[in-house]
Structure formats: structure tokens, C-alpha cells
C-alpha positions, 0 to 999 in steps of 0.5 A: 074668660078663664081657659082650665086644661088638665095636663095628663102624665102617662104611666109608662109601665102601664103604656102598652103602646096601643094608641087608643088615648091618642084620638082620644086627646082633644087638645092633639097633644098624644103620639106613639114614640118609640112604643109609647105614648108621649106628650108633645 
């Protein structure tokens, strides 16, 4: 069985910084840093 993830890239002139793609992400890969909202 064959595993596909999607990596996102997040526009960071666009980020607001208002978290809402972090419950979203169902990997848990999302957190706000320093304003922003980071892959980890």
C-alpha cells in the first residue's frame, strides 16, 4: 500500500496569523510562530 501526502507551502504575505489551517491540518503539522502559520 502506497501512502500520497500533499506538502502544502503557506503564502506568507497572505498569513493573517489566525490559526484556523491549524485544526484543519489532519497530519498536525501547522503551528502559529511568531504570527505565522509554519509547517513543522
Amino acid at each position: 500500500m502506497k501512502t500520497v501526502r500533499k506538502i502544502i507551502e503557506i503564502d506568507e504575505e497572505l498569513c493573517d496569523g489566525c490559526g484556523n489551517c491549524v485544526p484543519s491540518c489532519a497530519e498536525g503539522a501547522l503551528e502559529i510562530i511568531d504570527g505565522k502559520a509554519r509547517v513543522i
